[in-house]
One Martini backbone bead per residue (centre of mass of N, CA, C, O) as a GRO file, in nm:
protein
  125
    1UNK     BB    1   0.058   0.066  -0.016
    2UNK     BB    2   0.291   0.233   0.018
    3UNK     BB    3   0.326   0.295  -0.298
    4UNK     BB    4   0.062   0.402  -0.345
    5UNK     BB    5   0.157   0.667  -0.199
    6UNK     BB    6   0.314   0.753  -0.387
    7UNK     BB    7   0.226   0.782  -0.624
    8UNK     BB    8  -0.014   0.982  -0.561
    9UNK     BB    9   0.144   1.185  -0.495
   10UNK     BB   10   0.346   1.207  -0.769
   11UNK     BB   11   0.066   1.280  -0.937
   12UNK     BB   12  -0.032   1.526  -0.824
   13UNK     BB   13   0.202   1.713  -0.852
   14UNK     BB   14   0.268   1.667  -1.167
   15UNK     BB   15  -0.066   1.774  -1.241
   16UNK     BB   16  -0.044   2.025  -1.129
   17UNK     BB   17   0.182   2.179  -1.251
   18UNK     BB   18   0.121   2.137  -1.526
   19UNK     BB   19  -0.130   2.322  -1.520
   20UNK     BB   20  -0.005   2.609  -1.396
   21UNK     BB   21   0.219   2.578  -1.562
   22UNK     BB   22   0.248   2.453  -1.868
   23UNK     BB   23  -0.110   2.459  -1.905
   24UNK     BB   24  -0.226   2.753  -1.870
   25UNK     BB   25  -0.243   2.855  -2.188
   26UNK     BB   26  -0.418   2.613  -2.256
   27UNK     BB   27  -0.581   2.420  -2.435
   28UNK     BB   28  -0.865   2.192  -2.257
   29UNK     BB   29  -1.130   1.942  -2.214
   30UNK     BB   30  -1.122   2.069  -1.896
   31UNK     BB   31  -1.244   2.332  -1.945
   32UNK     BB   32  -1.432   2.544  -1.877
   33UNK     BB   33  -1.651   2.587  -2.106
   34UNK     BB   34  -1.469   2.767  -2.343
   35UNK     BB   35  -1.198   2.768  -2.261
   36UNK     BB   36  -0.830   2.845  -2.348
   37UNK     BB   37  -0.742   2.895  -2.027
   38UNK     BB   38  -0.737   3.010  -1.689
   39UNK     BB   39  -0.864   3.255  -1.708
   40UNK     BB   40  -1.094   3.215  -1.861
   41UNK     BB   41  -1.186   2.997  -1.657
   42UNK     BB   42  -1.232   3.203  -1.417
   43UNK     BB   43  -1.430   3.376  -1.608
   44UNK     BB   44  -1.667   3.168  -1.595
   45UNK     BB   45  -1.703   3.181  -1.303
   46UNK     BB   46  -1.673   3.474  -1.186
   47UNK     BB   47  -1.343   3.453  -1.125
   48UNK     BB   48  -1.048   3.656  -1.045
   49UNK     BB   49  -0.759   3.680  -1.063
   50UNK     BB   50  -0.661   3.647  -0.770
   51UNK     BB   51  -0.809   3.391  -0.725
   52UNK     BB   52  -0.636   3.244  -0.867
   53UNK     BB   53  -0.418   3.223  -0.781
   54UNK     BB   54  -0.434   3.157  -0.511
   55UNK     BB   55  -0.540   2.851  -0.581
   56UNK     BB   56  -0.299   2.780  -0.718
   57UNK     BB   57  -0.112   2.848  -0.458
   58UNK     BB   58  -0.250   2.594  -0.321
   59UNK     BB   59  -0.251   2.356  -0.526
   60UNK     BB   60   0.093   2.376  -0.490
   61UNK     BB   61   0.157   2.373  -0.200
   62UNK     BB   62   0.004   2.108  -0.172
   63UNK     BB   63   0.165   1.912  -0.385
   64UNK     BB   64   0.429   1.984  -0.228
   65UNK     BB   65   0.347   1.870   0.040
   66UNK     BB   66   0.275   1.568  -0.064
   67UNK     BB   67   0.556   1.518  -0.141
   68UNK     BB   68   0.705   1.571   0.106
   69UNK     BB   69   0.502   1.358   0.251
   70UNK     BB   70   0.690   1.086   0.210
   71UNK     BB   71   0.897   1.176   0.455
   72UNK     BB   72   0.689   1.337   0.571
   73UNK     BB   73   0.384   1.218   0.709
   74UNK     BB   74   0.232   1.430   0.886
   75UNK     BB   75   0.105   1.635   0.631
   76UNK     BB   76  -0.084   1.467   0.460
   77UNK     BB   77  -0.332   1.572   0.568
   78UNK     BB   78  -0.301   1.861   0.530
   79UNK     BB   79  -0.269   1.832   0.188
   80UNK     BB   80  -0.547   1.624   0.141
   81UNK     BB   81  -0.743   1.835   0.269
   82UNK     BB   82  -0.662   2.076   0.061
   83UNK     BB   83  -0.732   1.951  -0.192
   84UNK     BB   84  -1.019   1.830  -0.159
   85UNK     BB   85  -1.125   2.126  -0.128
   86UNK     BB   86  -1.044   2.226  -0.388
   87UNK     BB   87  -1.208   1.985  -0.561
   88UNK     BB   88  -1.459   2.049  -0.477
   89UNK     BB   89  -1.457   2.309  -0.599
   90UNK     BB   90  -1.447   2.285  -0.845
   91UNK     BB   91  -1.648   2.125  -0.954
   92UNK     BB   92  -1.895   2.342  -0.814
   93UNK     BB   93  -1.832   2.504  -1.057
   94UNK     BB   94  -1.902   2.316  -1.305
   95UNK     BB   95  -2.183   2.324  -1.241
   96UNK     BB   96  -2.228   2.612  -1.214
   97UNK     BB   97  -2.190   2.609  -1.557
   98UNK     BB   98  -2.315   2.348  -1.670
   99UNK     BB   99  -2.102   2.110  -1.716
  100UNK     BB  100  -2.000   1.827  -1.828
  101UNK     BB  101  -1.889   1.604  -1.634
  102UNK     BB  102  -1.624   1.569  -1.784
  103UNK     BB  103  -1.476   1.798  -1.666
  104UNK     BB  104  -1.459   1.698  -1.362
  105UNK     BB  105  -1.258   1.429  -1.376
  106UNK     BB  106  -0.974   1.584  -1.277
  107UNK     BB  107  -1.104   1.635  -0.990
  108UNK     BB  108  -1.256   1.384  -0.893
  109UNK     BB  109  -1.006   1.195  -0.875
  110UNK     BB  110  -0.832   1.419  -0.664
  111UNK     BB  111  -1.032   1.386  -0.481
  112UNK     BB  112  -1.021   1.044  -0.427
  113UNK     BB  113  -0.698   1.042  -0.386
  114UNK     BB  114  -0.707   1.222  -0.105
  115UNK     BB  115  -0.867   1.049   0.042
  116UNK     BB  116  -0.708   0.808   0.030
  117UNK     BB  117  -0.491   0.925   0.193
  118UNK     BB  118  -0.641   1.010   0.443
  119UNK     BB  119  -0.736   0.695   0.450
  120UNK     BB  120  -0.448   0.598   0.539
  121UNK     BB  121  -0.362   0.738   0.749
  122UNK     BB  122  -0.593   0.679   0.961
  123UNK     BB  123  -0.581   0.360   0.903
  124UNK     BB  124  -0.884   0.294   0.703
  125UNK     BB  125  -0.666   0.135   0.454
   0.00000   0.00000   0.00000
C-alpha cells in the first residue's frame, strides 16, 4: 500500500505543476465552458483574477506538500485535506456553469485520490 501512496502523492505534483505552469496558456478539453486558458476559465466561474492565483498557489502548495510529506508522513493530511477541497470546489465551479460532467473529471480523480490518502494516513485503508 506503501507504494501506492507514494505513486498517488508522485501523480498529483506532477499533474497540478503540469496544468498550473505547463498548460495554463492552453487549451484543454477540460476546461470550464468554452475557456482555451485558466484565465478564461476562471472569468467562465465568474471568478478575479486574484482569486485564480490564490487557488493556483494553495494547489501548488498543497502538491508540493504531498510530496514533502512521502519524507514526513504528519504533513499528509493536512495538504490531502486541502487539495480534496479545492477539488471539491473546482467541480462545483463545474457543476455552477453547467459543464457536461467529463469535465469535472480530473478535479474528481484528484478529489479521490486525496481522500484515498486521508484514510490510508487515519489507518482506514
Amino acid at each position: 500500500m506503501e507504494f501506492l501512496v507514494v505513486g498517488i502523492k508522485i501523480f498529483i505534483f506532477i499533474s497540478i505543476i503540469n496544468v498550473w505552469f505547463i498548460r495554463f496558456n492552453k487549451p484543454t478539453v477540460w476546461r470550464g465552458g468554452k475557456a482555451s486558458s485558466m484565465r478564461e476559465e476562471f472569468k467562465t466561474y465568474n471568478l478575479s483574477e486574484t482569486v485564480m492565483y490564490v487557488i493556483g498557489g494553495l494547489k501548488v502548495l498543497s502538491a508540493s506538500v504531498l510530496l514533502i510529506s512521502i519524507w514526513f508522513r504528519s504533513l499528509t493530511i493536512y495538504a490531502a485535506v486541502l487539495m480534496a477541497v479545492l477539488m471539491a470546489g473546482a467541480i462545483g465551479m463545474h457543476l455552477r456553469v453547467h459543464d457536461p460532467l467529463k469535465k469535472s473529471f480530473p478535479a474528481f480523480s484528484f478529489l479521490v485520490l486525496s481522500l484515498v490518502l486521508i484514510l490510508n494516513y487515519l489507518g482506514m485503508l
